[in-house]
C-alpha positions as CSV (number, residue, x, y, z in Angstrom):
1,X,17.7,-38.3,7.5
2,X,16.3,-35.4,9.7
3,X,19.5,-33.9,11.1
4,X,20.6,-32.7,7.6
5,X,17.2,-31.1,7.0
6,X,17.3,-29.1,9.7
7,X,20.3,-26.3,9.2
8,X,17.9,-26.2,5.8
9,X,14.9,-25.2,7.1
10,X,16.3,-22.5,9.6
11,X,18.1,-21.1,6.2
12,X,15.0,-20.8,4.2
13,X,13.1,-19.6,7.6
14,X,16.1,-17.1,8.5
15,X,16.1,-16.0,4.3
16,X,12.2,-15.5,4.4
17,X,12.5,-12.9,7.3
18,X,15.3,-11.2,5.6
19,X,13.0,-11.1,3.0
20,X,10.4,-9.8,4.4
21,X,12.4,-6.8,6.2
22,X,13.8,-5.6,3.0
23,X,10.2,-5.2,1.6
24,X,9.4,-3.8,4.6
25,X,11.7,-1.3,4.3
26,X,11.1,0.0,0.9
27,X,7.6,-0.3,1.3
28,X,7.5,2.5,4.2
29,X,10.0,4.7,2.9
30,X,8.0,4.9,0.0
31,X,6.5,7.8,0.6
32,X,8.9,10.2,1.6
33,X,10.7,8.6,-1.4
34,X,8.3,10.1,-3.5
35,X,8.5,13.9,-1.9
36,X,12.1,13.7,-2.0
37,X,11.8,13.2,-6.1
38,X,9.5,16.2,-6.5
39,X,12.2,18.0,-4.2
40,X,14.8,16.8,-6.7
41,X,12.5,17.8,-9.7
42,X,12.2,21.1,-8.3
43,X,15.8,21.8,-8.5
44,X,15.8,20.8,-12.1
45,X,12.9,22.6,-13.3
46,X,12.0,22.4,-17.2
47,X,11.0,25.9,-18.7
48,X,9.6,26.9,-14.6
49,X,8.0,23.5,-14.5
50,X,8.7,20.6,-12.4
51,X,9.3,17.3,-14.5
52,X,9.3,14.9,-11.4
53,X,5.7,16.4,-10.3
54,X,3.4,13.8,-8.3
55,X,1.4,13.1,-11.4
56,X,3.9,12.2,-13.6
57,X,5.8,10.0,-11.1
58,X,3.1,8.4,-10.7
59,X,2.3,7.9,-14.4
60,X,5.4,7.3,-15.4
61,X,6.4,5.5,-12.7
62,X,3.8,2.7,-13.0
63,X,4.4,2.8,-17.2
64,X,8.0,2.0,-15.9
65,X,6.9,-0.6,-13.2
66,X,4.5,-2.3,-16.2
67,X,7.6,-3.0,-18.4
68,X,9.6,-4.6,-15.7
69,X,6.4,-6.8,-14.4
70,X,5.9,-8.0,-18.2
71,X,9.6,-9.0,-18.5
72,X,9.2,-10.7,-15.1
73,X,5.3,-12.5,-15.2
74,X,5.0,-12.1,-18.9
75,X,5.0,-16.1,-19.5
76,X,1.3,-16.1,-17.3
77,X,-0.3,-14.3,-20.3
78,X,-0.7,-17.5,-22.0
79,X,-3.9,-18.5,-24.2
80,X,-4.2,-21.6,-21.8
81,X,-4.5,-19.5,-18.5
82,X,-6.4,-16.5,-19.9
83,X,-9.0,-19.2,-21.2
84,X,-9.8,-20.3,-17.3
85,X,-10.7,-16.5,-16.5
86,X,-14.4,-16.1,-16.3
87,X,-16.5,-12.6,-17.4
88,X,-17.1,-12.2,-13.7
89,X,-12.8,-13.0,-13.0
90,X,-12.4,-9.8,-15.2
91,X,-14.9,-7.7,-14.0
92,X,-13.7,-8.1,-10.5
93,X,-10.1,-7.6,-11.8
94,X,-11.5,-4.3,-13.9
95,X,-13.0,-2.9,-10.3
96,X,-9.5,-3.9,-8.3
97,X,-7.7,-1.7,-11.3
98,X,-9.8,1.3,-10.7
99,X,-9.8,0.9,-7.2
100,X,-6.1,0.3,-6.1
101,X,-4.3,0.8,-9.4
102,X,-6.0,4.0,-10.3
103,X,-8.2,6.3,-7.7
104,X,-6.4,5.3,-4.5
105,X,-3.1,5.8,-5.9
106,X,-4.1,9.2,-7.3
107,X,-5.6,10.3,-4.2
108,X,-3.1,9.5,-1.5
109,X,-0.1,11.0,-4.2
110,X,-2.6,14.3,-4.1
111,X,-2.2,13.8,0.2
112,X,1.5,14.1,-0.4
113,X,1.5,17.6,-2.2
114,X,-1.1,18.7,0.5
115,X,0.2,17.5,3.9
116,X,3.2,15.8,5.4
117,X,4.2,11.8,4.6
118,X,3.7,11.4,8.5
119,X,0.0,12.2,8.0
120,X,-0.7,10.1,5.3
121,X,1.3,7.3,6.7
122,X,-1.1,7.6,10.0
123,X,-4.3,7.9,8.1
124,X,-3.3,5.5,6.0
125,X,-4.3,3.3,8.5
126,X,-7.6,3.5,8.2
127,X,-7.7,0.9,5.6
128,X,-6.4,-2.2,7.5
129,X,-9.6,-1.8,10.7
130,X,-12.4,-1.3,7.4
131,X,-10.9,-3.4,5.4
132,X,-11.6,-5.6,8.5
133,X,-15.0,-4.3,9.3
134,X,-15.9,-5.1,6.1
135,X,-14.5,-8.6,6.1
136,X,-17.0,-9.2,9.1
137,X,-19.9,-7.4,7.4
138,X,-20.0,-8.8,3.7
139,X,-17.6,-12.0,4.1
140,X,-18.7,-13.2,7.1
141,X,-15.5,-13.7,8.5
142,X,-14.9,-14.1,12.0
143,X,-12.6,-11.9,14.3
144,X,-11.7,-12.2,18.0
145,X,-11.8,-9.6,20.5
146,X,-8.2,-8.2,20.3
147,X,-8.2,-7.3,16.4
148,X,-12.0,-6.0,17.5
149,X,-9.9,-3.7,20.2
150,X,-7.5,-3.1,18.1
151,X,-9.4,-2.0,14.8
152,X,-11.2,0.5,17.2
153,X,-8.1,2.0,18.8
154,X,-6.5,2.2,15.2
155,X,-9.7,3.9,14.4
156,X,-9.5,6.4,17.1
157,X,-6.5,7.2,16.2
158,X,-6.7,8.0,12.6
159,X,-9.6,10.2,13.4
160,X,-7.8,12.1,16.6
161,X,-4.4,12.1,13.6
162,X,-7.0,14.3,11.2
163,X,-9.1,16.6,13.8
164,X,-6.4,17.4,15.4
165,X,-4.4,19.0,12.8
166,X,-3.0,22.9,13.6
167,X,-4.9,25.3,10.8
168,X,-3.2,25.4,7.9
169,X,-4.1,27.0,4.1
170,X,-5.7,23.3,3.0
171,X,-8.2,23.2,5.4
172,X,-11.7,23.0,5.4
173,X,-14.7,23.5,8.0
174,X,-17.1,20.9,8.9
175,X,-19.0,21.4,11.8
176,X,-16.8,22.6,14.4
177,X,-13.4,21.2,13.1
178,X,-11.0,22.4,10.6
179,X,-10.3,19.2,8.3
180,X,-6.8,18.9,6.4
181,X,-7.7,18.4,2.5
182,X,-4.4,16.0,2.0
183,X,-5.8,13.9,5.4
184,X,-9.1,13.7,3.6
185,X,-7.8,12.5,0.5
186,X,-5.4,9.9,2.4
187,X,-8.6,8.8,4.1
188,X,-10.6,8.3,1.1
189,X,-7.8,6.5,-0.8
190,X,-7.7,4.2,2.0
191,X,-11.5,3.4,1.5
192,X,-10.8,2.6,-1.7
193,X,-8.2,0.1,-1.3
194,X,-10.1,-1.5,1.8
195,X,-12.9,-2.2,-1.4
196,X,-10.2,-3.5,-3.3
197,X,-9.2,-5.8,-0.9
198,X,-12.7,-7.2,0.0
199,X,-13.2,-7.9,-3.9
200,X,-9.8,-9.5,-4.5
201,X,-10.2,-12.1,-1.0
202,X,-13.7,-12.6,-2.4
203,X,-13.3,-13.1,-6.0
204,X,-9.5,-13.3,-6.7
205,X,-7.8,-15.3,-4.4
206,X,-6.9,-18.3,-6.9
207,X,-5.6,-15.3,-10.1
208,X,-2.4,-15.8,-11.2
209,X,0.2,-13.2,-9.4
210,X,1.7,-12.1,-13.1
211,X,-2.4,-11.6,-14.5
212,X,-3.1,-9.8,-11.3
213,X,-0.4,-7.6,-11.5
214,X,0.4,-6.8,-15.1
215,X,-3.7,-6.3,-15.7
216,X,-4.3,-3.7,-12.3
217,X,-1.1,-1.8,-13.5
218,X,-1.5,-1.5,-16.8
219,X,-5.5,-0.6,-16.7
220,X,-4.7,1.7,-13.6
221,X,-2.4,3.8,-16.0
222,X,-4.4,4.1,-18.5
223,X,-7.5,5.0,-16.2
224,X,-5.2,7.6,-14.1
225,X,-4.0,9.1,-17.0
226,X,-7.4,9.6,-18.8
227,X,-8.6,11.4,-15.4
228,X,-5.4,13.6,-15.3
229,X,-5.9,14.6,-18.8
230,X,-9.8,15.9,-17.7
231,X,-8.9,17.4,-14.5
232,X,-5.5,19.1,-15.4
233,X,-5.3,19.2,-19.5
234,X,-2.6,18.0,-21.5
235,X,-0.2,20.2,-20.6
236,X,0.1,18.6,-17.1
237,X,2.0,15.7,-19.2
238,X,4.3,18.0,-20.8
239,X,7.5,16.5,-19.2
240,X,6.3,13.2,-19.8
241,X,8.8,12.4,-21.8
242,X,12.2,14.2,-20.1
243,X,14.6,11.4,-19.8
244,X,15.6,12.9,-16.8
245,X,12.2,12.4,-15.2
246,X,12.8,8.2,-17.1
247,X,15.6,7.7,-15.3
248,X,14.6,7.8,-11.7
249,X,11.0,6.5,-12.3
250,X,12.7,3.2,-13.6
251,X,14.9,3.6,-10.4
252,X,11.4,4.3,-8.5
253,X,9.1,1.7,-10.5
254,X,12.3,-1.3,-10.4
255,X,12.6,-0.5,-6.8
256,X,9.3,-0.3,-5.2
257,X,6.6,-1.7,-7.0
258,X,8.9,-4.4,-8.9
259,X,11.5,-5.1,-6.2
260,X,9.4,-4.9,-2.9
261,X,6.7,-6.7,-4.0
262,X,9.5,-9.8,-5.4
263,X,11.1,-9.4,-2.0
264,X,7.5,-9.6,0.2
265,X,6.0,-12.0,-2.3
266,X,9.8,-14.5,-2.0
267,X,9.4,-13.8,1.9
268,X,6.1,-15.0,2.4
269,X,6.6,-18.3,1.1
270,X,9.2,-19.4,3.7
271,X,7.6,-17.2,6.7
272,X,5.2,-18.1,8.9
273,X,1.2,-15.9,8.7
274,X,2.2,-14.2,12.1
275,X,5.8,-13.7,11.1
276,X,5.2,-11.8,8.0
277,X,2.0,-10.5,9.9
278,X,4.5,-8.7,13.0
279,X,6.8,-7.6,10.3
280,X,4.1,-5.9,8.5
281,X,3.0,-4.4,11.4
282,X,6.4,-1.8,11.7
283,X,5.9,0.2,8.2
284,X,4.0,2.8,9.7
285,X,7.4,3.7,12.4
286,X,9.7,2.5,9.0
287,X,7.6,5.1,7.0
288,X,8.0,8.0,9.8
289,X,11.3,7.6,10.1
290,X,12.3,7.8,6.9
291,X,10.3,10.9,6.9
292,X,12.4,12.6,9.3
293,X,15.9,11.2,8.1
294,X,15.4,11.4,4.3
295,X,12.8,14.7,4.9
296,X,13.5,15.9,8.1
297,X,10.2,15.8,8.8
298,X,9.7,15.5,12.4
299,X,6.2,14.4,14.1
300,X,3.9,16.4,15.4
301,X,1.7,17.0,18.7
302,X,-1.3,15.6,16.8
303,X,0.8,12.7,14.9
304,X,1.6,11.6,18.7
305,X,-1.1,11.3,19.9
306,X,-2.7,9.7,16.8
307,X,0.1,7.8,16.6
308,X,0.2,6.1,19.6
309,X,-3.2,5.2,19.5
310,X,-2.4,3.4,16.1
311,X,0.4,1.7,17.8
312,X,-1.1,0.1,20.6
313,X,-3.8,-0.9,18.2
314,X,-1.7,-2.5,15.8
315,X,-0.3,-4.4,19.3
316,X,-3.8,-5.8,20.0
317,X,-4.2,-6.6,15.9
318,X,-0.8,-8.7,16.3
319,X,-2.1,-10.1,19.6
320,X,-5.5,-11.5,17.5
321,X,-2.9,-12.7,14.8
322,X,-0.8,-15.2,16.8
323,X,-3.9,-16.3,18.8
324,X,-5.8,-16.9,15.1
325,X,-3.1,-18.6,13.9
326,X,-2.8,-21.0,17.0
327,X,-6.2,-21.7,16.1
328,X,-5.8,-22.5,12.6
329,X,-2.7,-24.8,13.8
330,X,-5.0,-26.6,15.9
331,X,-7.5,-27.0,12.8
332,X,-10.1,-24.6,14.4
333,X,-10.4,-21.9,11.4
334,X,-10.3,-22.0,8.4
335,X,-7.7,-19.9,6.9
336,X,-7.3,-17.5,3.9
337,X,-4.2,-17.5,1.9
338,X,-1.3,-16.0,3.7
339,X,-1.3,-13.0,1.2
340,X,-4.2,-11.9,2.0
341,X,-4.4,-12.3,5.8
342,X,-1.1,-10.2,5.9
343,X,-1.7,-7.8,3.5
344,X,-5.0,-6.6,4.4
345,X,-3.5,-5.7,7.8
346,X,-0.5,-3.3,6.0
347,X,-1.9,-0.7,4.3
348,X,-0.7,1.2,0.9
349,X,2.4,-0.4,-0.1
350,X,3.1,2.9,-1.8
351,X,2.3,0.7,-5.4
């Protein structure tokens, strides 16, 4: 009765990696994705504006995203599930919205009009070492020595990726540096996601996917485009409606938010922690590359050097993964959901 099960198993364990890759893959070409559109848009400009402008693909894009996650998840809206949600279930989801649907979003599409994907893709990963500093500091968790090495190194690097920047018109002083204003923003937007993720492992983990999803979406929009509306007036919406702008944010919302979260989501469930863990670990080279072959955007002195720092700490990271998760085979931790111990190590999915 075993033989048969086998060829099974190395299917689903085989599919789940394929998975996996795929979401990899759209997740870190996310964001040269989204400069190429505003490259598109440019060429198609409506009375001298540009209709696929960072604000509205990002509006648009998650209205877009919101339909197709309602027709997907729609079903978990149910009286009988919404009932089991506490006050304090909602104002944790309500925080994760701003945080991650809303103000990081906002900020690191702002890094994109300001400085190259490469840049934000590097200090982008700030997030995953706070996120796990602040694991440490207000969930007590424990980490070993080579994700403590590596969170530093990663550290080092985003900060040698930002100071070391060449002078350019979006800079500003402070002390004796020049700072890039896009690598700021990246950096902040990072911040805000690590929050997000230290609410949702400490108050979320056991929400619905569909109530998760449809709720931070569909709050974020709203909250993003409220914001937009005080900082830029109405008029920044004025393509809003251009069916050419419609037609590639539903190619952009189906795509990445709907697709590469199905795919990572349908790979986890068949891969292993470490698995999904190492394959996580490659969308910051996915993302650069696809900078240079959809952008041309080749990496710089500073990205090197940064860079390679982030590398060899996301090494040590994946070094702390597999022996963490030899522990928890041998029942010596206790483990968080596979979600969340893989996720907090990627970064902004570019959702």
């Amino acid at each position: 009765m075993t033989r048969p099960r086998r060829p099974h198993r190395l299917i689903n364990r085989i599919s789940g990696q394929t998975y996996l890759w795929l979401a990899m893959l759209i997740f870190g070409a996310s964001g040269a994705v989204t400069r190429k559109l505003t490259e598109i848009g440019a060429q198609h400009l409506i009375d001298n504006r540009n209709p696929i402008s960072l604000c509205n693909v990002l509006f648009v894009g998650n209205l877009c995203a919101l339909i197709l996650l309602i027709l997907i998840y729609g079903r978990q809206w149910n009286k009988a599930t919404l009932k089991q949600l506490s006050r304090k279930d909602w104002v944790s989801l309500t925080a994760v919205a701003i945080l991650s649907g809303a103000l990081a979003p906002g900020l690191i599409f702002q890094a994109l009009a300001l400085t190259g994907v490469n840049n934000v893709i590097l200090v982008g990963r700030l997030e995953p070492p706070l996120s796990l500093a602040l694991s440490v500091w207000l969930l007590k968790e424990r980490v070993n020595i080579w994700e403590f090495m590596g969170a530093i190194a990663a550290f080092v690097g985003v900060i040698l990726t930002i100071i070391l920047q060449p002078p350019g018109e979006t800079m500003m002083k402070m002390g004796g540096f020049g700072l890039g204003v896009g690598e700021l923003l990246a950096a902040v937007g990072s911040v805000a996601i690590a929050a997000s993720t230290i609410i949702g492992k400490k108050h979320l983990s056991q929400i619905p996917l569909g109530i998760y999803s449809i709720f931070r979406t569909a709050l974020g929009t709203v909250i993003f485009f409220l914001i937009a509306l005080v900082l830029y007036g109405s008029d920044h919406f004025a393509d809003v409606l251009s069916p050419f702008l419609w037609q590639w944010m539903f190619l952009y919302g189906g795509l990445i938010v709907v697709v590469g979260q199905s795919f990572w989501i349908k790979g986890l469930k068949t891969s292993t922690v470490s698995t999904a863990s190492l394959i996580g670990s490659f969308g910051p080279i996915i993302g650069i590359l696809a900078a240079y072959l959809i952008l041309g955007e080749a990496p710089t002195l500073p990205q090197y050097i940064g860079g390679s720092l982030i590398l060899v700490g996301i090494f040590l990271g994946q070094v702390g993964t597999w022996s963490q998760t030899s522990s928890i085979a041998d029942g010596k931790v206790n483990s968080t959901p596979a979600q969340q111990q893989v996720e907090t190590g990627m970064g902004f999915k570019g959702i």
